[in-house]
PyMOL CGO cylinders between C-alpha atoms (Angstrom):
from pymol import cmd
from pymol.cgo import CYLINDER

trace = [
    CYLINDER, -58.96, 12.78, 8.07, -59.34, 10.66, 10.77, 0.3, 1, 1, 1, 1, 1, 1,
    CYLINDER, -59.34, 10.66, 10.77, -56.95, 10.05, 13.38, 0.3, 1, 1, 1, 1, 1, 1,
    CYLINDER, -56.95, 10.05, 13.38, -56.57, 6.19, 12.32, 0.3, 1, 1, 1, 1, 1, 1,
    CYLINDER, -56.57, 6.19, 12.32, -55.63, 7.39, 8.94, 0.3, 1, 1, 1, 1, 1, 1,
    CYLINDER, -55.63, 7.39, 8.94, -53.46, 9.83, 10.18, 0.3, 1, 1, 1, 1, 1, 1,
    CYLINDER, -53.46, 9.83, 10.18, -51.87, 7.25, 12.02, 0.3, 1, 1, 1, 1, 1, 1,
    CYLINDER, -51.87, 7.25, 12.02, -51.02, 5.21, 9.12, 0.3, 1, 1, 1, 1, 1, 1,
    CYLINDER, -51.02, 5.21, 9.12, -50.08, 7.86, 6.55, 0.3, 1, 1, 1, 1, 1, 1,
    CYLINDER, -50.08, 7.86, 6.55, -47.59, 9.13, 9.06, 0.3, 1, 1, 1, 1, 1, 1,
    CYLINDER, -47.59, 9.13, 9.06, -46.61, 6.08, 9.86, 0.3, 1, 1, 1, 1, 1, 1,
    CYLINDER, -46.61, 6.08, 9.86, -45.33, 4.67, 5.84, 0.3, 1, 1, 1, 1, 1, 1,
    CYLINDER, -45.33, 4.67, 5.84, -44.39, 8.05, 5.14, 0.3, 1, 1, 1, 1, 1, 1,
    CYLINDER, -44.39, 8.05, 5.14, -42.10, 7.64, 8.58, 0.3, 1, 1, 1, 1, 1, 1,
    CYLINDER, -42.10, 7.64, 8.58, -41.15, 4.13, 6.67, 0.3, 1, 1, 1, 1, 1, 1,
    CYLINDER, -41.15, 4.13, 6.67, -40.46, 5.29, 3.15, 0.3, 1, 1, 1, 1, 1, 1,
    CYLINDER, -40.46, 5.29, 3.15, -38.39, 8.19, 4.60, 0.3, 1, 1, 1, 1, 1, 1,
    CYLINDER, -38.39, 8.19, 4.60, -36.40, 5.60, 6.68, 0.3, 1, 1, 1, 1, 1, 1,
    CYLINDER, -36.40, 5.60, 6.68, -36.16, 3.35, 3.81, 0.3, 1, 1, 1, 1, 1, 1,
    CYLINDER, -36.16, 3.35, 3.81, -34.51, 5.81, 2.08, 0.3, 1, 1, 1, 1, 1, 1,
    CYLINDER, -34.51, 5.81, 2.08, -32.73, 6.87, 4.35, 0.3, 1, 1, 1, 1, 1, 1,
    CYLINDER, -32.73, 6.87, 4.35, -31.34, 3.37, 5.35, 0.3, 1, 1, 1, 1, 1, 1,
    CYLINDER, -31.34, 3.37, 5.35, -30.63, 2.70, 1.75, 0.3, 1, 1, 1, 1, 1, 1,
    CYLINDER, -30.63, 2.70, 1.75, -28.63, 5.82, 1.36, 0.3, 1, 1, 1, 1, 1, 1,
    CYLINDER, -28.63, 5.82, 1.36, -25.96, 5.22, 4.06, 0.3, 1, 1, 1, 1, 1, 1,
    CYLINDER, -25.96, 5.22, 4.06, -25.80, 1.47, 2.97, 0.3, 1, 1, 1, 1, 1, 1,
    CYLINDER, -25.80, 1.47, 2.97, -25.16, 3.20, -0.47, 0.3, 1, 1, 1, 1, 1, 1,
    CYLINDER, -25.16, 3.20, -0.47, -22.83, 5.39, 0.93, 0.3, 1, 1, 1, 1, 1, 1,
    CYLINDER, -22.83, 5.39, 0.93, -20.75, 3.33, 3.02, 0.3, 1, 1, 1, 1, 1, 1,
    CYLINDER, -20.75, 3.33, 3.02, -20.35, 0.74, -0.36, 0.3, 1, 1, 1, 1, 1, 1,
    CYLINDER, -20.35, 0.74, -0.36, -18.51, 2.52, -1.85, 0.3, 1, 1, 1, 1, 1, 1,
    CYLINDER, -18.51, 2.52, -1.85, -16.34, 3.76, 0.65, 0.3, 1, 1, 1, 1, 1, 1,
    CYLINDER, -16.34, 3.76, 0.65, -15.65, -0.11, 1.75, 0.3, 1, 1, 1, 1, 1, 1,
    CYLINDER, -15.65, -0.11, 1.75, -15.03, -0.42, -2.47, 0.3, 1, 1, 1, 1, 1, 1,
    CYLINDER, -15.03, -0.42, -2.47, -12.78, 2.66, -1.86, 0.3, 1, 1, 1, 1, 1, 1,
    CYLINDER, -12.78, 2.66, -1.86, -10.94, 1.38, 0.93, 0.3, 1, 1, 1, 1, 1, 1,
    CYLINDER, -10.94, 1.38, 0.93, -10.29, -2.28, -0.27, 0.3, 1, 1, 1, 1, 1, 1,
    CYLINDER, -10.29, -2.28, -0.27, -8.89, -1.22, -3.76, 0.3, 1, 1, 1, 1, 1, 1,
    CYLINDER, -8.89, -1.22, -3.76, -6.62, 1.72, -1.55, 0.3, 1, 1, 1, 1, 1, 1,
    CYLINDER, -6.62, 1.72, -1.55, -5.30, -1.42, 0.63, 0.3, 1, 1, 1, 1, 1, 1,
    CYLINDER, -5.30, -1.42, 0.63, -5.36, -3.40, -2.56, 0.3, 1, 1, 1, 1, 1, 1,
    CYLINDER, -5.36, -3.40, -2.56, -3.05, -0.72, -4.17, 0.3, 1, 1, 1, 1, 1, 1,
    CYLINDER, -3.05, -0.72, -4.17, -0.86, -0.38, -0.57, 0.3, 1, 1, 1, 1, 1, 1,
    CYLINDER, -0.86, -0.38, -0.57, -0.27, -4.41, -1.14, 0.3, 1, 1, 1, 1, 1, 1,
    CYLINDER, -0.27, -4.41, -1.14, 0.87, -4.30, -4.66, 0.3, 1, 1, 1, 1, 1, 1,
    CYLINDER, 0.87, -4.30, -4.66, 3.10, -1.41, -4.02, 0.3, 1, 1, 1, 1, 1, 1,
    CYLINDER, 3.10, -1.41, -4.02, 4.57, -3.17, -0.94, 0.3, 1, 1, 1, 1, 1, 1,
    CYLINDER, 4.57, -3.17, -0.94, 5.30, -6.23, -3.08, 0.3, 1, 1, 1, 1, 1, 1,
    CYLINDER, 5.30, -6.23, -3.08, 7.06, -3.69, -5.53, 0.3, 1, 1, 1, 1, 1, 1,
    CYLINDER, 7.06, -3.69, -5.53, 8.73, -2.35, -2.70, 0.3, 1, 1, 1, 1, 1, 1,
    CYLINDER, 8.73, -2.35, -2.70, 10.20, -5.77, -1.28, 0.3, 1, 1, 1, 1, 1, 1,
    CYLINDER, 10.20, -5.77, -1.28, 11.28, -6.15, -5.43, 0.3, 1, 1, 1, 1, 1, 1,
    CYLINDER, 11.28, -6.15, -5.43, 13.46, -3.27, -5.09, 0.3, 1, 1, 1, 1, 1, 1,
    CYLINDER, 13.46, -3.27, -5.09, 15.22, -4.04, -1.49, 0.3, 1, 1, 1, 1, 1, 1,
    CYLINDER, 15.22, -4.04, -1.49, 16.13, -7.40, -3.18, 0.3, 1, 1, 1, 1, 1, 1,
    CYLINDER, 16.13, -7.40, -3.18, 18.02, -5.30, -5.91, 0.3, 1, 1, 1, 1, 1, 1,
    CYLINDER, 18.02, -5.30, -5.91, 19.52, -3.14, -3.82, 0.3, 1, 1, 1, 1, 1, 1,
    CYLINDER, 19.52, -3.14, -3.82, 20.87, -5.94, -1.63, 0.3, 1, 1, 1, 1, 1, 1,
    CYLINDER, 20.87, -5.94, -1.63, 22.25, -7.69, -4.18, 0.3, 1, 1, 1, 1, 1, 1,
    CYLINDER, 22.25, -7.69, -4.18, 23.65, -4.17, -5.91, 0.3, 1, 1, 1, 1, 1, 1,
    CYLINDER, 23.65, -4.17, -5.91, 25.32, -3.73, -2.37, 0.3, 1, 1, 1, 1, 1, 1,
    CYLINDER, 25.32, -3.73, -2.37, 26.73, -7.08, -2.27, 0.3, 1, 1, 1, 1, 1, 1,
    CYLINDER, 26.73, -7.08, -2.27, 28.42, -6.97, -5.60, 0.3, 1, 1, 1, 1, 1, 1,
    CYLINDER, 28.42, -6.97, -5.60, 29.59, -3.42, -4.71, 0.3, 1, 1, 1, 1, 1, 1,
    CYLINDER, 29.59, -3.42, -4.71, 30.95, -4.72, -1.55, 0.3, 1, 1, 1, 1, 1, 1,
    CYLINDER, 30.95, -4.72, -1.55, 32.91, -7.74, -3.45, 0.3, 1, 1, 1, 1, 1, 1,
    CYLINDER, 32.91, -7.74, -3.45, 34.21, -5.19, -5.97, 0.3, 1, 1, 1, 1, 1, 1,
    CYLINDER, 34.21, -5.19, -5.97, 35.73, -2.84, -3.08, 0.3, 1, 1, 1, 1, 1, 1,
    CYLINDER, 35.73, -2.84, -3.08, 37.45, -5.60, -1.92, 0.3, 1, 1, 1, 1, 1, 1,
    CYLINDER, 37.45, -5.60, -1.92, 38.85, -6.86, -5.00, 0.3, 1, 1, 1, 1, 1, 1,
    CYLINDER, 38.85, -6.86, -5.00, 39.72, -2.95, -5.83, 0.3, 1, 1, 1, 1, 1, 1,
    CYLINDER, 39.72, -2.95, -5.83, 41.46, -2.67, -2.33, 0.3, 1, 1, 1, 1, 1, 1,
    CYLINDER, 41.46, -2.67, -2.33, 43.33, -6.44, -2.69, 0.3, 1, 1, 1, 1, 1, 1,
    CYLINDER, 43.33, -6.44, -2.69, 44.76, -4.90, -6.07, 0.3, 1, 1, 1, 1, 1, 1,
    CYLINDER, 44.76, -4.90, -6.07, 46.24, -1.89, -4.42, 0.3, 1, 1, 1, 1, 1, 1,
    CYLINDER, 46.24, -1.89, -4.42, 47.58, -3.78, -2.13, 0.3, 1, 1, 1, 1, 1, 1,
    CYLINDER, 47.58, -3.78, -2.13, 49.27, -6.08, -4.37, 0.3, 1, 1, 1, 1, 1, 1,
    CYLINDER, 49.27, -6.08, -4.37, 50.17, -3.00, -6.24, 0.3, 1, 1, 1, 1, 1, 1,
    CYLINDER, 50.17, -3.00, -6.24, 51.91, -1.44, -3.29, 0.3, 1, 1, 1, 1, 1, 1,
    CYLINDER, 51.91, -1.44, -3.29, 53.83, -4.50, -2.15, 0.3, 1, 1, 1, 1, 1, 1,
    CYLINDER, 53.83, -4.50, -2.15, 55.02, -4.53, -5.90, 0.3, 1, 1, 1, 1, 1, 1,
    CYLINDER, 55.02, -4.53, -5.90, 56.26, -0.82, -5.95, 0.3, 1, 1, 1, 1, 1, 1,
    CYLINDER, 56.26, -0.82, -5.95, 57.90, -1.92, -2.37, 0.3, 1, 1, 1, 1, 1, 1,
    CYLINDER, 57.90, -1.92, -2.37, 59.44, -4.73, -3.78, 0.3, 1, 1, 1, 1, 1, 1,
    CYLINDER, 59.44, -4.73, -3.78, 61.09, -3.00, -6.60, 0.3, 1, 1, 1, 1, 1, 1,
    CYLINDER, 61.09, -3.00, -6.60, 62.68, -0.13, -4.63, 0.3, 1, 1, 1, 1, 1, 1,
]
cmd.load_cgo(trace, "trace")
């Protein structure tokens, strides 16, 4: 072999094995970013879910609150009635 040919074969095998190994971390960092964006993806929906539910509770609390009231304006009706008929 000759030291020009050398030169060359070294030279694409030195391309073909960077080629490949180019193409493999592309490859490899795909589907990690196809990973990540359906994870965040995922994270989104569940924080939409999440807002869903703090609306229910709120409004649960709300009407929980109203009924405590109502419960403690009865016994207090009911108590100036018993005083009323001693």
């Amino acid at each position: 072999m000759s030291n020009v040919f050398s030169t060359i074969l070294g030279t694409v095998v030195g391309l073909v094995i960077g080629a490949g190994i180019s193409w493999w971390i592309y490859n490899r960092q795909q589907k990690t970013a196809d990973k990540q964006d359906k994870t965040l993806k995922h994270v989104e929906e569940l924080g939409i879910k999440q807002e869903h539910i703090l609306e229910k509770i709120n409004t649960y609390e709300k009407k929980h609150d109203e009924m405590l009231n109502n419960i403690l304006t009865l016994d207090k009706k009911i108590d100036s009635l018993l005083e009323s008929n001693k």
